[in-house]
C-alpha positions in Angstrom: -49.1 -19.8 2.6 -47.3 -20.6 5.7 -47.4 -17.3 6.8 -51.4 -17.5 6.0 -51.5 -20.5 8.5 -49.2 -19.1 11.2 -51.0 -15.6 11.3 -54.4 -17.5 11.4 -53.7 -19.3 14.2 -52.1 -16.9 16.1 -55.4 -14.5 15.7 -56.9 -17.8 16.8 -55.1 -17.8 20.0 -55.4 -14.3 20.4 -59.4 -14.5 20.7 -58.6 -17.3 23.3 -56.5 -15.4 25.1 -58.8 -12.3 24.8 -61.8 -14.7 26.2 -59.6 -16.1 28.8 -59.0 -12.6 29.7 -62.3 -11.9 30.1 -63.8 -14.8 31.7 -60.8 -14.3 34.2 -61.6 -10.7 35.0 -65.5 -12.0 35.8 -66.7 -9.6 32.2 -67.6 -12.8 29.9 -69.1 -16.0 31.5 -67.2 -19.3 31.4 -68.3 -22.0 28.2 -68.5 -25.4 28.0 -65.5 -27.4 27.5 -61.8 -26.2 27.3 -60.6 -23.6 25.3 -58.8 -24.8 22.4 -57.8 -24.3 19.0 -58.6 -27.2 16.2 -57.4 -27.4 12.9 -58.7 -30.1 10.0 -57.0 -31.6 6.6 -58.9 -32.7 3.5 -56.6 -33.5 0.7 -59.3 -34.9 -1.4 -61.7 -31.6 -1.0 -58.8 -29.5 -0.7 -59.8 -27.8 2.2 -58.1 -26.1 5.5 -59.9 -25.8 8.6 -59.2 -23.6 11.6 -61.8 -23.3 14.6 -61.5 -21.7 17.7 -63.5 -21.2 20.6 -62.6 -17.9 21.7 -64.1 -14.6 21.7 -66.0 -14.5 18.4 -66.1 -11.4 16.0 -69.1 -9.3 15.3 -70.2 -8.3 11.9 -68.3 -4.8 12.4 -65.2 -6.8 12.8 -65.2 -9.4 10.3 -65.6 -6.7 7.7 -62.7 -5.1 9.9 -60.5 -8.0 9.6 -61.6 -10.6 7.4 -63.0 -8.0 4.7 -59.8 -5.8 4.3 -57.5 -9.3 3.1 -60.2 -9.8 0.5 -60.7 -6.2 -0.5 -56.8 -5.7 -1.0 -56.7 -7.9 -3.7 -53.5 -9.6 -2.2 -51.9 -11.7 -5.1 -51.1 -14.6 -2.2 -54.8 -14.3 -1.3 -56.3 -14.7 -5.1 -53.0 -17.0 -5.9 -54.1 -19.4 -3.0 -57.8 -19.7 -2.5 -60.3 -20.0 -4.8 -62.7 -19.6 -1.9 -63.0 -18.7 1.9 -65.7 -18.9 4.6 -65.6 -17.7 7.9 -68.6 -18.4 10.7 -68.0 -16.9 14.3 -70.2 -16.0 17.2 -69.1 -13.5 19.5 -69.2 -14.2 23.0 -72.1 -11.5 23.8 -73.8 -10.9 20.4 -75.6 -13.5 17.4 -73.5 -15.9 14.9 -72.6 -14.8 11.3 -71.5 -15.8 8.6 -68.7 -14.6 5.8 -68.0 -15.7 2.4 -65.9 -14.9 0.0 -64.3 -15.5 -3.6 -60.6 -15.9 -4.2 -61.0 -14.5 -7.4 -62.6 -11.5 -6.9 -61.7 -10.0 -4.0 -65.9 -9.9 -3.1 -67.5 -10.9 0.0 -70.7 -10.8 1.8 -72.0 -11.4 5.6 -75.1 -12.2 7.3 -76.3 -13.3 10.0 -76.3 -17.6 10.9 -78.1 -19.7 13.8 -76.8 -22.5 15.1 -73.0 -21.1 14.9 -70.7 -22.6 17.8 -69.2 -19.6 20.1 -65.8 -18.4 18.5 -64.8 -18.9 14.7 -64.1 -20.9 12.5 -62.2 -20.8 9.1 -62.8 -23.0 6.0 -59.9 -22.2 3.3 -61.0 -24.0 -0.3 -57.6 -24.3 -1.7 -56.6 -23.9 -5.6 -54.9 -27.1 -7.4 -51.2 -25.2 -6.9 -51.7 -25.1 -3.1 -53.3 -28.6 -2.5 -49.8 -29.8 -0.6 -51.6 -27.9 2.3 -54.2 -29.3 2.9 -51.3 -32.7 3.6 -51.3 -33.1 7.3 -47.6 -33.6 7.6 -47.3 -29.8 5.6 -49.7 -28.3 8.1 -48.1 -30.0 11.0 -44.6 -29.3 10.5 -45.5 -25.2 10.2 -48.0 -25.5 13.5 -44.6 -27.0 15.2 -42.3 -24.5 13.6 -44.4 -21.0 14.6 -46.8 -22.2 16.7 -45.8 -24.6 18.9 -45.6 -22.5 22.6 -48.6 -20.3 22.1 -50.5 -20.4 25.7 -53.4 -22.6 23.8 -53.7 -26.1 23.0 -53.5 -26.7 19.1 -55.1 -29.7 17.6 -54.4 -30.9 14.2 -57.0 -34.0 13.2 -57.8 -34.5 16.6 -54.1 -34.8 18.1 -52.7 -31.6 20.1 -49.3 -30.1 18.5 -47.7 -28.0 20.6 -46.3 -27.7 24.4 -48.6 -25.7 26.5 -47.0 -25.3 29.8 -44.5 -22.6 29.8 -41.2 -22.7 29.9 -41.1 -20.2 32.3 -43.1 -21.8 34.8 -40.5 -25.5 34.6 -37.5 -25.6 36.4 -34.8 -24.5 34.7 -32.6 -27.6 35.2 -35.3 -29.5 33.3 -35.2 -27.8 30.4 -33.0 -28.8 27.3 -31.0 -26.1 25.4 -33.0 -27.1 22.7 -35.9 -26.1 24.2 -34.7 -23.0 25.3 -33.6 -22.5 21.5 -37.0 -23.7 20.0 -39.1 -21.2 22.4 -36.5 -18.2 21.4 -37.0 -18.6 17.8 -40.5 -18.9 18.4 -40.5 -15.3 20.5 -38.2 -13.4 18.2 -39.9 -15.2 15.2 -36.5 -15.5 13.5 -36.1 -19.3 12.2 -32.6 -19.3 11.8 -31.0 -17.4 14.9 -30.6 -18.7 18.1 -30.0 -16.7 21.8 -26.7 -16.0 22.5 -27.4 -15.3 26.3 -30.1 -16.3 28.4 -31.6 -15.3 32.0 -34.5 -16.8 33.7 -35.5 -15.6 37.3 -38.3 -15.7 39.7 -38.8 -13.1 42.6 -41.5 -13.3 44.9 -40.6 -9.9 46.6 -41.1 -7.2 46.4 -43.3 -7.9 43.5 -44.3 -11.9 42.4 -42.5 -12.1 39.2 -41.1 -14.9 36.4 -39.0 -14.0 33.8 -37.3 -15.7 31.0 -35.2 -13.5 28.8 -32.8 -13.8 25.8 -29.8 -11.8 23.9 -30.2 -12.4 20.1 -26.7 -13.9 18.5 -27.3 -12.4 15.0 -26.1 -9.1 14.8 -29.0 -6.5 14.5 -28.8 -4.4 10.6 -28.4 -0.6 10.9 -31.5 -0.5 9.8 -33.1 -2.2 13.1 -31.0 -0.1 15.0 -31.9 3.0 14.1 -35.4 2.4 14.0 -38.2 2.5 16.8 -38.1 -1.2 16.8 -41.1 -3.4 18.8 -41.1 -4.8 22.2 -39.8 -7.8 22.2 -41.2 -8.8 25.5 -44.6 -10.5 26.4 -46.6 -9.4 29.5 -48.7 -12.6 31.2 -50.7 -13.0 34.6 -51.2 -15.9 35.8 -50.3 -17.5 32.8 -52.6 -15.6 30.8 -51.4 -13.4 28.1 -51.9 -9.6 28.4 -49.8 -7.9 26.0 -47.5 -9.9 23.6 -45.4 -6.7 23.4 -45.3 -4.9 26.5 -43.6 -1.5 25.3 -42.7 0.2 29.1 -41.5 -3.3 30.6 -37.9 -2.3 29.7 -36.3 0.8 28.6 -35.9 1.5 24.7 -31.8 1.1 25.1 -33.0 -3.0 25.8 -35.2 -3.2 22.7 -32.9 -6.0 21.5 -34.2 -8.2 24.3 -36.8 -11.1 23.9 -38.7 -13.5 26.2 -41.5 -13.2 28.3 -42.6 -11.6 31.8 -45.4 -13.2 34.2 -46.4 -11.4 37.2 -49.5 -12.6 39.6 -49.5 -9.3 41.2 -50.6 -7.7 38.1 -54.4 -7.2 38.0 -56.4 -9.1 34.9 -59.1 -6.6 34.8 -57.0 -3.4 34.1 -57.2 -1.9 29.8 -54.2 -2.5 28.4 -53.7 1.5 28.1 -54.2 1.3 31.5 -51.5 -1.5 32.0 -48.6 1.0 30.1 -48.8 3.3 32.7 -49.6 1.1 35.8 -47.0 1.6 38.7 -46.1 -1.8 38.6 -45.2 -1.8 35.3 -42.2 0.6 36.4 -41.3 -1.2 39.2 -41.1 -4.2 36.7 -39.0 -2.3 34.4 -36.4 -1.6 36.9 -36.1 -4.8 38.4 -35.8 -6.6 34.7 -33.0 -3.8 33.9 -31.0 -4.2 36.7 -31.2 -7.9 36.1 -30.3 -7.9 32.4 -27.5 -5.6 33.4 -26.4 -7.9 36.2 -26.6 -11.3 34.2 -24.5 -9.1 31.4 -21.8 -8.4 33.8 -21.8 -12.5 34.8 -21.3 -13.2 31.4 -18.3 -10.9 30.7 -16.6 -12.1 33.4 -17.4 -15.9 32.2 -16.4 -15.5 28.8 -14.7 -12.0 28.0 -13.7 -12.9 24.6 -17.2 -13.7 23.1 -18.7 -10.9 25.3 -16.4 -8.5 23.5 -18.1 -9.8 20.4 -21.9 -9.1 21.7 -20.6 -5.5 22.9 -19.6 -5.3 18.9 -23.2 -6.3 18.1 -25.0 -4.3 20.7 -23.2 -2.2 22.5 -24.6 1.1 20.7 -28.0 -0.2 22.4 -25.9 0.3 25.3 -24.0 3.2 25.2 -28.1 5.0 23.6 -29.0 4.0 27.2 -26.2 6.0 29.1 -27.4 8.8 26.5 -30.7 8.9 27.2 -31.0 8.1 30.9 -31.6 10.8 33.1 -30.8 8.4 36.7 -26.6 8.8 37.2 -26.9 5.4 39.0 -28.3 3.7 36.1 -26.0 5.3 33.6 -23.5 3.7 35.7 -25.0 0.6 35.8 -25.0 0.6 32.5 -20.9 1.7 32.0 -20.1 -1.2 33.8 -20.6 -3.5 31.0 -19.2 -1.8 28.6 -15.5 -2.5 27.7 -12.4 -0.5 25.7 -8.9 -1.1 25.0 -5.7 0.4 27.4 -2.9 2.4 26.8 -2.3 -0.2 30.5 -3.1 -3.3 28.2 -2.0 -5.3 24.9 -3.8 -4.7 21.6 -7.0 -6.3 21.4 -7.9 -6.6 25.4 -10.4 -4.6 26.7 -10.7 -3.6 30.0 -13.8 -2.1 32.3 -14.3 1.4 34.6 -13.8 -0.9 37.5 -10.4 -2.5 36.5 -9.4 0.7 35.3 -10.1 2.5 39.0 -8.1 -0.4 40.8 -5.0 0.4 38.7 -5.1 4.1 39.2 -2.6 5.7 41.8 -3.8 6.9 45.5 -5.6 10.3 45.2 -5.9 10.1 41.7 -9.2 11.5 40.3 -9.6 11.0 36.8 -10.0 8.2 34.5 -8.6 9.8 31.0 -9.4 9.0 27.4 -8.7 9.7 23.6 -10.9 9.5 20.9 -9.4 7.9 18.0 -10.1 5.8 14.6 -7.7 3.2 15.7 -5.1 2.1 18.3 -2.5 2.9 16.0 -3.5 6.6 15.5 -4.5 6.5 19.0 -0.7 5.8 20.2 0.6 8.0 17.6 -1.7 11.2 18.6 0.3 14.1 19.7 -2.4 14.3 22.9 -1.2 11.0 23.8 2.4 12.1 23.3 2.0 15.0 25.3 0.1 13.4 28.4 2.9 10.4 28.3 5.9 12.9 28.4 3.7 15.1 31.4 3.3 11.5 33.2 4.2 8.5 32.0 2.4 6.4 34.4 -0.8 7.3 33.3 -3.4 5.2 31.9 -5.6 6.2 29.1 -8.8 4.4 27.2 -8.9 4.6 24.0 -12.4 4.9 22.1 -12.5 3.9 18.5 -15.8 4.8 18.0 -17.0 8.6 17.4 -19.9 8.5 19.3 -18.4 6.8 22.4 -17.0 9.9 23.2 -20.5 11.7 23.7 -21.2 8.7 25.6 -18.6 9.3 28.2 -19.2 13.5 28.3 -22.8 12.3 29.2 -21.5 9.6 31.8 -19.6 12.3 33.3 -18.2 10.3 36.4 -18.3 6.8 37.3 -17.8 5.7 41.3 -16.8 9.2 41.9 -14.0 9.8 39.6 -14.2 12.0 37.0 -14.1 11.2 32.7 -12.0 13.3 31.4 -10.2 13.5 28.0 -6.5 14.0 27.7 -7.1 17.0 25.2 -9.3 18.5 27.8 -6.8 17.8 30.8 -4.4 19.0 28.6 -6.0 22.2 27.9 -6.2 23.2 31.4 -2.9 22.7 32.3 -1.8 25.3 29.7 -2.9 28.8 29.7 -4.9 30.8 27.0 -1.9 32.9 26.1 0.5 29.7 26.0 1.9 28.7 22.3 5.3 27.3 22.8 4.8 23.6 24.8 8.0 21.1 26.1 4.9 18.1 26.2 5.9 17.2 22.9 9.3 15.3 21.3 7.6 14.0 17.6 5.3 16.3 16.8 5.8 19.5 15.7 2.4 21.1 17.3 -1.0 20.3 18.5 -4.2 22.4 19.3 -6.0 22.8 22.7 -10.1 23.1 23.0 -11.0 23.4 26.3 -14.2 20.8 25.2 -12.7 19.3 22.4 -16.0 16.6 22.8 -18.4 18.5 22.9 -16.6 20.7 20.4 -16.5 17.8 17.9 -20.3 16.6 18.6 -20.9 20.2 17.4 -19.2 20.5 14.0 -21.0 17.1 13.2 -24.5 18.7 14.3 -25.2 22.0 15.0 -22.3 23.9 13.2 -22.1 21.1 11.1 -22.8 24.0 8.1 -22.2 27.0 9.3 -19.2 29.8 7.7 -15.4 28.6 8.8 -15.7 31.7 11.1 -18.4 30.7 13.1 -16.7 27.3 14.2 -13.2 29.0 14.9 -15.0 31.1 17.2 -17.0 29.0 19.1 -13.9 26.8 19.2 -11.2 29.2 20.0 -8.5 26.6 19.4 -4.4 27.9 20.7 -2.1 26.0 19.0 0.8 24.7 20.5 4.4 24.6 19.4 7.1 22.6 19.8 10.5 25.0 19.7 12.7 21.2 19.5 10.9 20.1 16.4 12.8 20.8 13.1 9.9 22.6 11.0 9.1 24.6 14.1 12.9 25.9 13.9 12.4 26.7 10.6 9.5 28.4 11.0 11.2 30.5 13.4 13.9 31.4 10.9 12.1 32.4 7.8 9.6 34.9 10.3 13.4 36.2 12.1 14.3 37.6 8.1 12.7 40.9 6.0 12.4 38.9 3.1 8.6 39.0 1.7 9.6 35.6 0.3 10.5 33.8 3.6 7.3 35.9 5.4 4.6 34.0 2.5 6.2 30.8 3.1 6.4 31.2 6.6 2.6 32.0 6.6 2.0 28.5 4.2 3.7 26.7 6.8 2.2 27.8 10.0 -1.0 27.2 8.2 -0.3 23.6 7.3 1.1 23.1 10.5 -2.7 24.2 12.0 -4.1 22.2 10.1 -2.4 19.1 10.6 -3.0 20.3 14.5 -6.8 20.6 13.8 -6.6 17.5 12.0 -5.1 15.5 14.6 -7.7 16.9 17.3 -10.4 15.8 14.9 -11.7 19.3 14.5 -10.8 19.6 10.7 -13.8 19.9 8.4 -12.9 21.8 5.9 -10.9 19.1 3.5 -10.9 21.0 0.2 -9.6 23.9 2.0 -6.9 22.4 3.6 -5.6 20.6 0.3 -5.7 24.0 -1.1 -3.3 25.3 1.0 -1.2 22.5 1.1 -0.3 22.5 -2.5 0.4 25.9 -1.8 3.3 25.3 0.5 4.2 22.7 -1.8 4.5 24.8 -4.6 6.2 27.4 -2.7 8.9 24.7 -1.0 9.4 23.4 -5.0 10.2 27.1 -6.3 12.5 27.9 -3.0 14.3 24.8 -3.5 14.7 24.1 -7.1 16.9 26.9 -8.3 15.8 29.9 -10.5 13.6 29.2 -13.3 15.5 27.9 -16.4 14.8 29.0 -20.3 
């Protein structure tokens, strides 16, 4: 039932809104009185009463949106009410009237005189629901969902809710709370709260008010991988336009809520119109740069509990360097975003820009290494090898797998070029090369001259194609190291005739591939590889355990 009431007066609001509109843009003529929204208790009759004085519906559109609640049969609907009414007059055609039974699902309309310009809404309530027709019930949910819509709300004759906007005060005279009431009321979430919050006004280029918020509950895989709604409402002048603007930011900022008023926009425009007006862009630049700037305050203010809004949204992030197609904003974007150091303690993250001030004159690059974890990051044979080349250098270390397509689609940042160590690596050897001195620990490793892009692949494109195919597109060389003690063997049992030491020589350079492939996270084919295993296995157990016994 609360949800009956909050929807009901926000479609109140909206025909306010949509008259407001109007009368604004010189299409509807002005009414007596102020535009308002009134709602009326009777615990004795059991009745609920909500009258507006907005646009009206016509006959078309209360079977349109009236008729289909009724027709559905909704078990809240027949639970609830035992009987509805509805009269409205819109605001350039006669009054009706609409009735309807509870129990049913049945309703009829005709036409009424004397009907007061908008609608109003008289709920007959059964026994079970009589607690709302108590004003305290009603009043508590009109202050819990309703209480910043843009138009007064009256309950028995005494106004609700706060009608100036917040984004119109001065920010130093509003309360957290407030600022936390008015976000739960955007976002229509009761039990978050905003994490971050940015209010601005700009009066050039473009006259502009913002006041924008960054959840603190961490968004569900679910809402992340879905085409999620706007979260931001469009005003003029105070009056609403579009309560979710979809072009005022970019898709990658969907997690964003709050509101945007501009005077400059014009009140008379469609709002299919409004999506693709020019100023709408403009908008949508200026609100991303500031959301990316107020981000970068914040991560200098407080690194720690930034790191933890990068855990929550920084794949909203990283979709954004993805899917831009401006290198400036992609690196806008990188700026935020954080990873850990081989240069650093576990745990601290570091940016592009701190990274740069610790490289070495001339120095070009800015290296990484794709990894489940720091541990495996540190013990990778790439890391090995680019530490013995040159100690000095730094590398970032990405735990996640897609934060490597992220950086192959950054490309550069200020200039200097992402590179991964495997890559680097890879150049620095030639085709033909299969004996390295990079290595001291590790027996081998495998270079991919795009190991990234390499990897994207196998999870997408070749993600089922023959072993073949992949090896070919891949072309890995593998890498030995002649100091290692398996490599030594190796080089033993293939120096002798014996077909015995030539099958397990051939077992071991394939385990020692794979582990290579494995490391360079190229491996797919598990079963395979487990296969073969047990086959050295069972080869090393019948070289080393004597001859067979009877």
């Amino acid at each position: 039932m609360q949800v009956f009431i909050r929807e009901l007066i926000s479609n109140a609001s909206d025909a306010v809104e949509r008259l407001r509109f109007l009368q604004t843009s010189g299409t509807a003529a002005a009414i007596e009185g102020p535009l308002e929204i009134h709602v009326q208790t009777d615990e004795e009759k059991r009745l609920l009463i909500i009258q507006d004085n907005g646009i009206g519906m016509t006959a078309e559109e209360m079977e349109t949106n009236l008729g289909t609640i009724a027709k559905s049969g909704s078990r809240e609907y027949v639970e609830v009410f035992s009987r509805s009414q509805s009269s409205t007059k819109n605001y350039e055609s006669g009054g009706h009237v609409w009735n309807s039974k509870g129990t049913t699902g049945t309703f009829e309309i005709g036409n009424a005189d004397n009907v007061s310009p908008g609608t109003k809404i008289v709920l007959h309530l059964k026994e079970d629901a009589a607690d709302f027709c108590k004003q305290s019930v009603v009043e508590s949910i009109i202050r819990k969902y309703s209480n910043f819509i843009g138009v007064p709300v009256f309950l028995n004759g005494k106004q609700q809710n706060v009608v100036e906007p917040l984004w119109c005060k001065d920010p130093s005279k509003v309360t957290e709370e407030e600022y936390a009431s008015f976000y739960r009321f955007l976002s229509g979430n009761a039990y978050d709260s905003p994490r971050y919050r940015t209010t601005f006004q700009t009066d050039s280029p473009i006259n502009l008010r913002a006041l924008l918020f960054v959840p603190s509950m961490k968004p569900t895989i679910f809402e992340m991988a879905k085409d999620g709604e706007a979260g931001i409402s469009l005003y003029s002048r105070k009056v609403l336009l579009m309560s979710k603007a979809e072009k005022l930011l970019p898709r990658w900022l969907r997690f964003i809520r709050g509101v945007v008023d501009s005077e400059d926009i014009p009140l008379n425009l469609s709002r299919e119109l409004l999506q693709d007006h020019g100023l709408i862009h403009r908008i949508n630049r200026i609100l991303t740069a500031r959301i990316l700037r107020s981000l970068l305050t914040e991560a200098k203010r407080n690194p720690k509990e930034f790191s933890k809004f990068l855990e929550d949204f920084g794949l909203y992030l990283k979709e954004g360097i993805v899917t831009e197609t401006d290198q400036s904003t992609r690196e806008n974007i990188a700026k935020v975003l954080r990873y850990e150091s081989s240069a650093l303690p576990a745990g601290q993250l570091t940016s592009f820009d701190e990274y740069a001030s610790r490289m070495r004159a001339g120095e070009r690059n800015i290296y990484f290494l794709s990894a489940p974890n720091r541990h495996l990051a540190e013990a990778s044979p790439y890391f090995e090898a680019i530490r013995k080349k040159s100690p000095d250098t730094e590398v970032l270390f990405l735990y996640e797998p897609y934060d490597e397509l992220v950086l192959m689609n950054l490309g550069q940042y200020d200039k200097k070029n992402l590179s991964s160590i495997e890559k680097f690596l890879s150049e620095d050897a030639s085709n033909t090369d299969t004996v390295t001195r990079r290595l001291t620990s590790h027996p081998c490793l495998v270079t991919i001259r795009e190991a990234g892009a390499m990897r994207h692949l196998l999870r997408t494109s070749l993600a089922n194609r023959p072993a073949t195919e992949k090896y070919q597109a891949m072309e890995p060389v593998l890498e030995l190291n002649p100091q290692h003690t398996l490599v030594q063997y190796l080089y033993k049992l293939t120096s002798t005739d014996s077909q015995e030491d030539k099958v397990l020589a051939t077992a071991l350079i394939d385990c020692l591939f794979d582990n290579a492939m494995a490391n360079a996270g190229l491996l797919e084919e598990v079963r395979e590889m487990t296969e073969r295993t047990t086959q050295l296995l069972t080869l090393l157990v019948q070289r080393f355990s004597g001859p067979k016994t009877t």
